[in-house]
Structure formats: structure tokens, C-alpha cells
C-alpha positions in Angstrom: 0.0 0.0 0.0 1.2 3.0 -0.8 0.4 6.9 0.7 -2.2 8.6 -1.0 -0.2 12.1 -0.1 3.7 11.2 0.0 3.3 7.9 -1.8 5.8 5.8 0.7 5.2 2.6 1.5 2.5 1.8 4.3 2.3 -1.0 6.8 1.5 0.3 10.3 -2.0 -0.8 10.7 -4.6 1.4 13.1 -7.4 -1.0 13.1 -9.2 -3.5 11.1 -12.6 -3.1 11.2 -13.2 -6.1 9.2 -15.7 -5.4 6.0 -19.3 -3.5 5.4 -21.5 -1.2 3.5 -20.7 2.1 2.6 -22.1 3.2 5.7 -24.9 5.9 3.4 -25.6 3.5 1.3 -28.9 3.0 2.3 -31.1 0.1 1.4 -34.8 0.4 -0.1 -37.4 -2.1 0.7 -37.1 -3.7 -2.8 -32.8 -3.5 -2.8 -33.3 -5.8 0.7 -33.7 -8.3 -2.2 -30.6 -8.1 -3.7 -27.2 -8.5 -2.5 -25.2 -5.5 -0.8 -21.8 -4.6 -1.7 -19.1 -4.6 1.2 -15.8 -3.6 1.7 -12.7 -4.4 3.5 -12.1 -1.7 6.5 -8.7 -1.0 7.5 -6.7 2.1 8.7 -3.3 2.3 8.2 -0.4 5.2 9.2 2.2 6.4 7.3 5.0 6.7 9.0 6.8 9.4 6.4 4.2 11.9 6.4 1.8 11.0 9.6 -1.4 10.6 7.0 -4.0 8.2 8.7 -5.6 6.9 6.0 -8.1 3.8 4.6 -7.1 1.2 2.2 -8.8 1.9 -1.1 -11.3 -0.4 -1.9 -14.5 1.5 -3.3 -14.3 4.3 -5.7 -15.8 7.7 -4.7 -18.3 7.5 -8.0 -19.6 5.2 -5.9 -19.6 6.0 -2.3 -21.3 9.4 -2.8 -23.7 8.9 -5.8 -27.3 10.4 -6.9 -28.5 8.6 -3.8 -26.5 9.6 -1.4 -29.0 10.3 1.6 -26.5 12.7 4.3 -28.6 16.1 4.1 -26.8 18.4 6.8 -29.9 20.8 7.4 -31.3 17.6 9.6 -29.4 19.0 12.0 -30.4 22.4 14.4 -27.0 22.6 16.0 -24.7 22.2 12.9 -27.4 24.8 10.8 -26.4 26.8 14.3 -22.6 26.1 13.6 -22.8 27.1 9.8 -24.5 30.0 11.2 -21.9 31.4 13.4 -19.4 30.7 11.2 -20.6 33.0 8.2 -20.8 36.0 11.0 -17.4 34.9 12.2 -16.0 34.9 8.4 -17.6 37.8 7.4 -16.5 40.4 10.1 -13.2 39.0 9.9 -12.6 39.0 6.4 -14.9 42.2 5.6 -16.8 40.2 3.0 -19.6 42.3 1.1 -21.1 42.2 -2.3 -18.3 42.8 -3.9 -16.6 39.4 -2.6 -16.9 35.9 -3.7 -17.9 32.9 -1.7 -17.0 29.2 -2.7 -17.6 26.2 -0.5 -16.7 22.8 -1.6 -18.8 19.9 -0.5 -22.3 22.4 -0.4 -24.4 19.9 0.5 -28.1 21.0 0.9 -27.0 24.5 0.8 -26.9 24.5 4.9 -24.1 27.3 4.9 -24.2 29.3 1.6 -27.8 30.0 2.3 -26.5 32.2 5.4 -24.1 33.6 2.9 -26.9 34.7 -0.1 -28.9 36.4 3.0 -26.2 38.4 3.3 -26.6 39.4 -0.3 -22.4 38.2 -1.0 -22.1 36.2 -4.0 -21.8 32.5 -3.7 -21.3 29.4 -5.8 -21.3 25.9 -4.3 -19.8 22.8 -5.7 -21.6 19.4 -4.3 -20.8 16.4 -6.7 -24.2 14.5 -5.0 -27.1 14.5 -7.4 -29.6 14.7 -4.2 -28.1 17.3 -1.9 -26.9 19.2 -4.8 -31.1 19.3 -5.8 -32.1 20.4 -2.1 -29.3 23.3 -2.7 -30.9 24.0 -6.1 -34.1 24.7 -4.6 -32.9 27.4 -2.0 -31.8 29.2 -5.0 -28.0 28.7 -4.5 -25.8 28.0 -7.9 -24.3 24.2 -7.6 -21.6 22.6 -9.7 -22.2 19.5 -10.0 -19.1 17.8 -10.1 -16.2 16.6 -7.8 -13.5 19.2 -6.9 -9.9 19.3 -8.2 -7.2 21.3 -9.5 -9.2 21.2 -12.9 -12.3 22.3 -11.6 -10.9 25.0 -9.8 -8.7 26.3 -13.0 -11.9 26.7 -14.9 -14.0 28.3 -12.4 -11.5 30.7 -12.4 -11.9 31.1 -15.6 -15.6 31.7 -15.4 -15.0 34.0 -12.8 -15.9 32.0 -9.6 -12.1 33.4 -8.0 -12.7 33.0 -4.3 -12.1 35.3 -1.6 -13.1 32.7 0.9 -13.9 29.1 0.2 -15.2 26.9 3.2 -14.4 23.0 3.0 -16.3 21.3 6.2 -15.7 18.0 6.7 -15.1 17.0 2.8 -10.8 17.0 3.3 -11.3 13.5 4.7 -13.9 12.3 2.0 -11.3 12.6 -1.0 -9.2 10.1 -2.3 -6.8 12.0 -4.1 -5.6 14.7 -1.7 -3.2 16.4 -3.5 -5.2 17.4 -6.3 -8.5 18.4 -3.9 -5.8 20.7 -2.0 -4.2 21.8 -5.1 -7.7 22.9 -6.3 -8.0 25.1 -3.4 -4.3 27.5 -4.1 -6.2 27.6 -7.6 -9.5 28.9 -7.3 -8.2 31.6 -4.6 -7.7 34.9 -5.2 -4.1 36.3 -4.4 -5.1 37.6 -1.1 -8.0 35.3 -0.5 -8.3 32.4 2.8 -9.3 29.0 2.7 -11.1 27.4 5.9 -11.0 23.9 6.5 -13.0 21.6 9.0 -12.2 17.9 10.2 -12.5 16.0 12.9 -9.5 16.1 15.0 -7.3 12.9 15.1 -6.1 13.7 18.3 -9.7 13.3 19.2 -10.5 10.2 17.3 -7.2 8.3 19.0 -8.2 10.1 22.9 -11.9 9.2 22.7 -11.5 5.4 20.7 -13.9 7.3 17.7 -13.7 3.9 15.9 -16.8 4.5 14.8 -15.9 8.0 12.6 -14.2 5.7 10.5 -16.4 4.4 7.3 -15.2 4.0 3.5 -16.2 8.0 2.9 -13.4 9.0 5.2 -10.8 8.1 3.4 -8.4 10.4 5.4 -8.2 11.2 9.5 -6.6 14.3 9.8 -3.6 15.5 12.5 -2.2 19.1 11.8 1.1 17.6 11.5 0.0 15.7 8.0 -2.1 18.9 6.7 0.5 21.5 7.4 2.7 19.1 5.1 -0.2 18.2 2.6 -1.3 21.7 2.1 2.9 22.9 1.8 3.3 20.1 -0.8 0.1 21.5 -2.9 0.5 25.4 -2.8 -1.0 26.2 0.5 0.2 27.9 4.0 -1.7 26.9 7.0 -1.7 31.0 9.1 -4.1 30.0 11.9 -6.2 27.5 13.4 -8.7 26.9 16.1 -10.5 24.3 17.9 -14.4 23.7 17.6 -16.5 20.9 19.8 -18.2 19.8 16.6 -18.1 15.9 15.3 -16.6 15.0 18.8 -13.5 17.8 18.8 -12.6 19.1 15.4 -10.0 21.5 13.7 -10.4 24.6 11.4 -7.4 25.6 9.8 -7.0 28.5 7.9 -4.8 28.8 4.6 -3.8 31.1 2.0 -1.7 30.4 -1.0 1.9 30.1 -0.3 2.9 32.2 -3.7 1.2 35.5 -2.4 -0.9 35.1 1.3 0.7 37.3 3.4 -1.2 36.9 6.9 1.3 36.3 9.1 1.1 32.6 11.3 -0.6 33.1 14.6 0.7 31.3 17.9 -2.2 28.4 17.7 -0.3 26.9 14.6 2.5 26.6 16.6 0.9 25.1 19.8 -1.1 23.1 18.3 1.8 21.0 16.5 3.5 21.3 19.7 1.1 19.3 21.4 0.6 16.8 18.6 4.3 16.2 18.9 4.6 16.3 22.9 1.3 13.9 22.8 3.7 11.6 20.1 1.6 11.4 16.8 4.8 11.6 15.2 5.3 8.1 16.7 4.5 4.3 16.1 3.6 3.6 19.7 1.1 6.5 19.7 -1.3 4.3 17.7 -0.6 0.9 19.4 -4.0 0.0 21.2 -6.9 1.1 19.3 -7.9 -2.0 18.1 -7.8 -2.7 21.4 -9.7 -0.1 23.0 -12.5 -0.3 19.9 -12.8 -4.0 20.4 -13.6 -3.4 24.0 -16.5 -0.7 23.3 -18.1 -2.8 20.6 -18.2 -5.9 23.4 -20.2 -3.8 25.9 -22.6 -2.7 23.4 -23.3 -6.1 22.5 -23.3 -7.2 26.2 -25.5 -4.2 26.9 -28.2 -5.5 24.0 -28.2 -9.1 24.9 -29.0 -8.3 28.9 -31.1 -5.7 28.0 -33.5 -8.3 25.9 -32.6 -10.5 28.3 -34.3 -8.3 31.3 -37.3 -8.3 29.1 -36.8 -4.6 28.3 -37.0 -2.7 24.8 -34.7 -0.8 23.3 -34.7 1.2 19.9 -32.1 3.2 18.3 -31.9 7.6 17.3 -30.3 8.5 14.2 -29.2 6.5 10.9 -25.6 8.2 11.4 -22.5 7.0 9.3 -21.3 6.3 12.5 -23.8 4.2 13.6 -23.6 1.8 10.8 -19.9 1.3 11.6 -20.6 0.4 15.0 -23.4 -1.5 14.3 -21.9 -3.3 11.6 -18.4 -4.0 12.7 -21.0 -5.1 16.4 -22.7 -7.6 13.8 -26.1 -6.0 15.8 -29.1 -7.0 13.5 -33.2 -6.1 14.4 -32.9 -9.1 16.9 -31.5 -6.8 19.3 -32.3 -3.4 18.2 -35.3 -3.3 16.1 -35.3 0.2 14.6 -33.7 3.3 14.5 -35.7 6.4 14.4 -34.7 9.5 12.0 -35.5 13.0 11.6 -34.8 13.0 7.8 -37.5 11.9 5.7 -35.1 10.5 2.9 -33.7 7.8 5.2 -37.2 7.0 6.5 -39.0 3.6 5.0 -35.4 2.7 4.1 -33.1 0.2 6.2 -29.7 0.4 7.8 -26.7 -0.9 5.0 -25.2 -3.9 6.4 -27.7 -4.6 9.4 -31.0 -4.2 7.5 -32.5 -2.3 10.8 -35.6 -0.5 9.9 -35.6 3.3 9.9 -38.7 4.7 10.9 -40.2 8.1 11.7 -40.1 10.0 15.2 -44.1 8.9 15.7 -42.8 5.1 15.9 -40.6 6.0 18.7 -43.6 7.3 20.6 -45.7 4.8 20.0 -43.0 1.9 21.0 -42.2 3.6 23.8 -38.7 1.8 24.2 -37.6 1.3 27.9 -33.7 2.8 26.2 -33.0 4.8 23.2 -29.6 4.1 22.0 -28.2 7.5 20.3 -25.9 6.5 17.4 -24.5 10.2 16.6 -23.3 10.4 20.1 -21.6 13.8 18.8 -25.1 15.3 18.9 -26.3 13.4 22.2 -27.7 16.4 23.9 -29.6 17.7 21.2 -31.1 14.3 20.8 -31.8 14.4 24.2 -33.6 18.2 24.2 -35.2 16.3 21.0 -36.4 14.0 22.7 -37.4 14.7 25.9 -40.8 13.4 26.3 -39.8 9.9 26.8 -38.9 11.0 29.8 -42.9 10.3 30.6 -42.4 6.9 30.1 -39.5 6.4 31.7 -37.1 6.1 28.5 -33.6 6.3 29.2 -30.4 7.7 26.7 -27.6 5.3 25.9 -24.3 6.4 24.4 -21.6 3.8 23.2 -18.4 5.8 23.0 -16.2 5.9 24.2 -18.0 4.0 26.7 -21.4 3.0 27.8 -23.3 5.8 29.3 -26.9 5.3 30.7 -28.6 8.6 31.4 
């Protein structure tokens, strides 16, 4: 195996989370028919340039196609986040009419649709036939296409240069890195600022995140391996900061290394200090997950058996990504957790890839009346919670798997 960013040789192996589903590729009543494609699962380090990354197995044509079912406006706290970030970005970078906006990975148009209130110009690039549709029909412009140093060359062209272009949680999701970063120091303007969000690896390794890992992420980022991805592809990280979102994430800010001229604040520097101090520059700093992953997916189980067991029901909130790891690499099927209730009316009527666990609507959950409600998108857990708080009345209670069980 080689790296997908300095193209060494790879052998240190994270985990193996055996083989499954790409975890949104969710099933249809009539597709339960028909066999499911699945995938090996392993993470691997390289030990040249500190990239944690997935073996390739499944192309990206494939993992994010015209059903891909991921809508991010499902979510009150992110549309919150995406919120305070265009006030944060705009203030700071004095954007106005006269700029241009371009975020990569658009989605449902969560973000831009804060930016086109403000009345700043905006162009979103979402390669996803279905969220690129739900973007469509807020009245924000989508490409519909996956980004690259091609892309990028001819947008400039069209005159889509970018003053500010956002990238949440899409660095992890490409398989060739250097030309998706490389697409970035093209489409900026001389003086313009790239933002970047990912979950943070530090996080992932602290918290045993096993389940963050799927066959969309085919990267799991450290600021050690993007300072050097981003140097290698015409981009200088100036600043970054630390948000709570997706369990502890990064956003790094860039500029092109040819003609930004922002000078490097004091979190770039502390931050790779205590990625080094903390020894992700290391082998032994990733000895033990499989370990540690192992041991949360056995408590789950144990938890699902005793709980049937006892006689008492349980049901499931949120057909997450994450959630089909854990189930999956689990082996949990509707024997011990007979449905999973979600908010987005896409993934309703359709089934979990891999465990074939009905997803239902919210009214199911009240009607069942489940003695525990396992949240899957344990990131979110208290806005599930607030969500849900009703059950309460019955005597519900909220289970969280990681990093460990938690019964509240």
C-alpha cells in the first residue's frame, strides 16, 4: 500500500474493522432483495508523512452517488454552527457584495444559504445529485461535479475566483488529496483564505472514535499531516482553532503560499506542539486502538443481549454513518435493536446498509415507547436528548456507546 499524499510505502495498521457497507448507502425495501456490496475496513499510518488513511477499496463514484441520503440541514446545531461561522467569516474578512464565496462539499445549501442572506455572492460545488437538488431549490448556484485542480482552473476562468472558500468535513472524503488541496491554491484569489473543518485525530485516538471511521473517510486528519499536505500543494496553513463539533474538530486556515501574506498566529505553533509532545509523530502513539475499539463494541453487545434479556425494549436515534460502523463492525441486527428512528424523511422507509435495521419516523418512537434509546450520533447526544425529551414520561432512558457506555 502505498500513501495517498507522499506515496511511501505503508504497513503500520490502526485497526481492522473487518468489511461493510458504505455506511450511506442506504437500502430500499425492494434493494433488501438483492445482495449489498461490502468492503474491507482498515486504517493504516504512514510513517513518512503522519497521514491516517483507509485502504482503497471503493471508488468515490460510488460511495457518494445520486442517492447519497447525508442532508446536513437535519441537524439544528450544525445549521447553528454554519451560522456562526458565516458571522465569524464575514467580520473578519470584511466580505460584502463585492466578494466571492465558494464552499466545496455544499451539500443542501446549509451554509451558503446564510451567505446569499447576506446578499455576497456564492457558488457551491456538491458532486451529489440529491443534496446538490435540495441546494438547487434554495436558490443557490451548484456545480455539479467533484472538486480538483481542474475544476478549480476553470471556475476561475468563469469567474468563480474565491475570496473565501469553506471546506467542512469534505478533506477527509477525497481520495486524491493532493489534487482536492491543489484545487484550493487555484481557485483563490491572491489575497483570499481558505477554511477547513475535520474531525481532529487527536480526538478520534483520545476518545477510541472507531466508529468515525467508514469508506467516505478516506483520510483522518492530525495538523502535522495537513501543514505538510497543504505545503506540498501550494498552501500555508496562518491559523487554526479548535471547535467541539463531530466530537472535537480542527479549522485551519490557509492562504496560497505564492502570495498570502497573513502572518502565522501562535495556535499553529501550539497546536503541532502538542501533537508532537502527545507523540503522533510516533508508532507507539497508535498501538492499542484495536484494542480499546474491540472493548467498546463488546459492551454494546453485552448491553443489548442483557437488555432483551431483562425483558426490556430498546430502539435506536439516528441513521448516522457512525452508527452503521458500530453496528456493523457489532454484527447487531433487528434481533437486538429493532429500529432506528430518524429526523430526515429520505432515510425513512429505508433500512440500515449492512444490518438491514428499519428506519422509521419520530411517531414510531412514541408509540413503542422503548424502555432505552440508543443514540448513534453520540456527537449530537444532547440535542437528541432536548429532541427527545418526552420519553422522559415513560421512563425512557439515553444510551451512548463511545467511548463507553453511558446510561442517562
Amino acid at each position: 500500500m502505498k500513501c495517498r499524499h507522499c506515496h511511501s510505502d505503508v504497513t503500520l495498521r490502526l485497526i481492522d474493522l473487518g468489511s461493510s457497507p458504505p455506511s450511506n448507502a442506504y437500502l430500499t425495501r425492494e434493494r433488501l432483495l438483492t445482495a449489498e456490496k461490502w468492503f474491507p475496513l482498515g486504517v493504516y499510518v504512514c510513517t513518512q508523512c503522519w497521514l491516517v488513511q483507509t485502504q482503497d477499496h471503493a471508488d468515490a463514484a460510488e460511495l457518494f452517488d445520486s442517492e447519497y441520503a447525508y442532508f446536513s440541514s437535519t441537524s439544528t446545531s450544525w445549521l447553528a454552527h454554519a451560522s456562526e461561522y458565516v458571522d465569524a467569516m464575514t467580520g473578519r474578512l470584511g466580505l460584502g457584495a463585492a466578494s466571492k464565496v465558494v464552499e466545496v462539499a455544499a451539500n443542501d445549501g446549509y451554509l451558503l444559504q446564510y451567505i446569499a442572506a447576506r446578499g455576497i455572492p456564492c457558488l457551491g460545488v456538491e458532486p451529489t445529485r440529491s443534496t446538490a437538488d435540495a441546494a438547487r431549490a434554495k436558490g443557490i448556484e451548484i456545480v455539479e461535479e467533484f472538486f480538483g485542480v481542474s475544476l478549480a482552473t476553470r471556475l476561475v476562468a468563469e469567474g468563480h475566483a474565491a475570496d473565501l472558500t469553506a471546506a467542512n468535513n469534505v478533506l477527509a472524503h477525497v481520495p486524491d488529496i493532493n489534487d482536492f488541496v491543489g484545487g484550493f491554491a487555484a481557485i483563490l484569489k491572491p489575497d483570499g483564505v481558505a477554511t477547513f473543518e475535520f474531525p481532529h485525530l487527536a480526538r478520534l485516538i483520545a476518545d477510541a472514535q472507531f466508529d468515525t471511521i467508514y469508506h467516505e473517510h478516506f483520510s483522518y486528519l492530525s495538523l502535522l499531516a495537513v501543514t505538510k499536505i497543504f505545503a506540498a500543494n501550494g498552501l500555508q496553513v496562518f491559523d487554526v482553532e479548535t471547535i467541539s463539533t463531530h466530537g472535537g474538530s480542527l479549522r485551519v486556515f490557509a492562504q496560497r503560499a505564492d502570495t498570502g501574506r497573513r502572518p502565522e498566529a501562535a495556535a499553529v505553533a501550539r497546536i503541532l506542539g502538542e501533537e508532537t509532545d502527545a507523540g503522533m509523530a510516533s508508532k507507539a502513539y497508535y498501538m492499542g486502538f484495536q484494542a480499546r475499539a474491540d472493548a467498546i463494541k463488546d459492551a454494546l453487545v453485552r448491553f443489548l443481549i442483557d437488555t432483551k434479556a431483562a425483558g426490556k425494549s430498546v430502539g435506536a436515534y439516528g441513521a448516522a454513518a457512525k452508527g452503521n460502523t458500530l453496528l456493523n463492525y457489532a454484527g447487531i441486527r433487528p434481533d437486538l435493536l429493532p429500529f432506528v428512528v430518524d429526523r430526515s424523511a429520505s432515510k425513512q422507509g429505508k433500512f440500515m446498509p449492512g444490518s438491514r435495521i428499519p428506519i422509521v419516523a419520530e411517531a414510531h418512537l412514541k408509540a413503542a415507547k422503548p424502555d432505552y434509546i440508543v443514540i448513534l450520533p453520540w456527537n449530537i447526544a444532547d440535542e437528541v436528548i432536548a429532541q427527545l425529551d418526552y420519553a422522559c414520561e415513560w421512563g425512557a432512558k439515553f444510551v451512548t456507546a463511545v467511548p463507553e457506555i453511558v446510561v442517562r
